[in-house]
N, C-alpha and C positions, 0 to 999 in steps of 0.2 A: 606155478611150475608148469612146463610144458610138456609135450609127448615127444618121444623120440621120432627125430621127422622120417624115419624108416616106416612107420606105425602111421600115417596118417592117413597113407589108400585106403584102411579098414575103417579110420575115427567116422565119427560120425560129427558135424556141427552141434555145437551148443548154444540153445536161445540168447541171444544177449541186448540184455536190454538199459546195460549202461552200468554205473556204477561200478566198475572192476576198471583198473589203470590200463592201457594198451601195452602191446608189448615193448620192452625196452627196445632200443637203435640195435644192441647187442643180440638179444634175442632175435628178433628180424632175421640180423643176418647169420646168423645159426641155422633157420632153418632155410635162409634162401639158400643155402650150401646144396639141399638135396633137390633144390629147383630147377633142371638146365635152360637158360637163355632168360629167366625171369629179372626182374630189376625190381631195385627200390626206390621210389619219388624221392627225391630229396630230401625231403623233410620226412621223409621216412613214413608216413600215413597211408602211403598205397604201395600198393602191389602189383604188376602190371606186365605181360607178354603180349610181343603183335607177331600174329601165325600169316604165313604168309601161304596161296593156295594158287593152283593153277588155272584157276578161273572165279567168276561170280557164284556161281552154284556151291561147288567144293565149299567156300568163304559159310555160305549159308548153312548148308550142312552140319557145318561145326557151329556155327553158332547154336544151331537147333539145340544139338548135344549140350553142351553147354549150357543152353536153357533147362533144359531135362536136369543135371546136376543141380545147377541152382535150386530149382522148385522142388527136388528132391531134400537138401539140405537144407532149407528156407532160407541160405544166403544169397545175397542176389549181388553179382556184378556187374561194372559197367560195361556195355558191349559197341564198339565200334566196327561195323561192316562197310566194305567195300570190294571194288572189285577184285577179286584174288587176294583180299586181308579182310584179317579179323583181329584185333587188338580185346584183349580181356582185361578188366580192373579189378583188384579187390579192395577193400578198404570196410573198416567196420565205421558205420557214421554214427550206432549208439555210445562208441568210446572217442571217438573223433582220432584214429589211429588205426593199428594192426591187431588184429585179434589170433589165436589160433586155427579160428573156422576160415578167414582167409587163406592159410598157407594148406589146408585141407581140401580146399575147394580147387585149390589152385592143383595141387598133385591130382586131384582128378583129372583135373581138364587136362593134364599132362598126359593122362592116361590114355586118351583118346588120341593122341598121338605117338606116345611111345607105350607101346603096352607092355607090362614086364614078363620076362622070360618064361619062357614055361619051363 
């Protein structure tokens, strides 16, 4: 069972180190609902936004951030920098699919862009 994707800016990741199923096609796209602008790979295994920035530095910036999350949550996604983009991946490779630390890590990094209301 999963967390209400409302609830995930607070989750914390959970170690995983294989053996549990990935999430269903279905589940995925339940929680891509509270994602804005994210996609799902086709075969549905990744998880993926590209931020777009008004220069090189801005790009880096964020990725910084984004690293900081990562190492925070010990999920690690893949990061593609350039100039004035930044493309983020998640994917869990110990289940060969989507996990829920994916879609947690993923509303972080949202967060750093849209931060919520006060």
């Amino acid at each position: 069972m999963t967390a209400p994707s409302k609830d995930l800016g607070q989750a914390r990741c959970v170690p995983c180190e294989g053996g549990v199923p990935p999430l269903s096609a279905g589940e995925a796209r339940e929680q891509l609902k509270s994602l804005e602008g994210w996609t799902l790979s086709q075969d549905g295994k990744v998880l993926y936004k590209a931020y777009a920035f008004p220069d090189f530095a801005g790009a880096l910036r964020f990725l910084n951030a984004v690293s900081f999350i990562a190492e925070n949550e010990g999920h690690h996604p893949d990061l593609e920098l350039g100039w004035g983009r930044c493309q983020v991946s998640f994917t869990t490779h110990a289940i060969d699919g989507l996990s829920l630390n994916d879609f947690i890590c993923a509303t972080k990094v949202e967060a750093l862009v849209r931060p919520a209301a006060a």
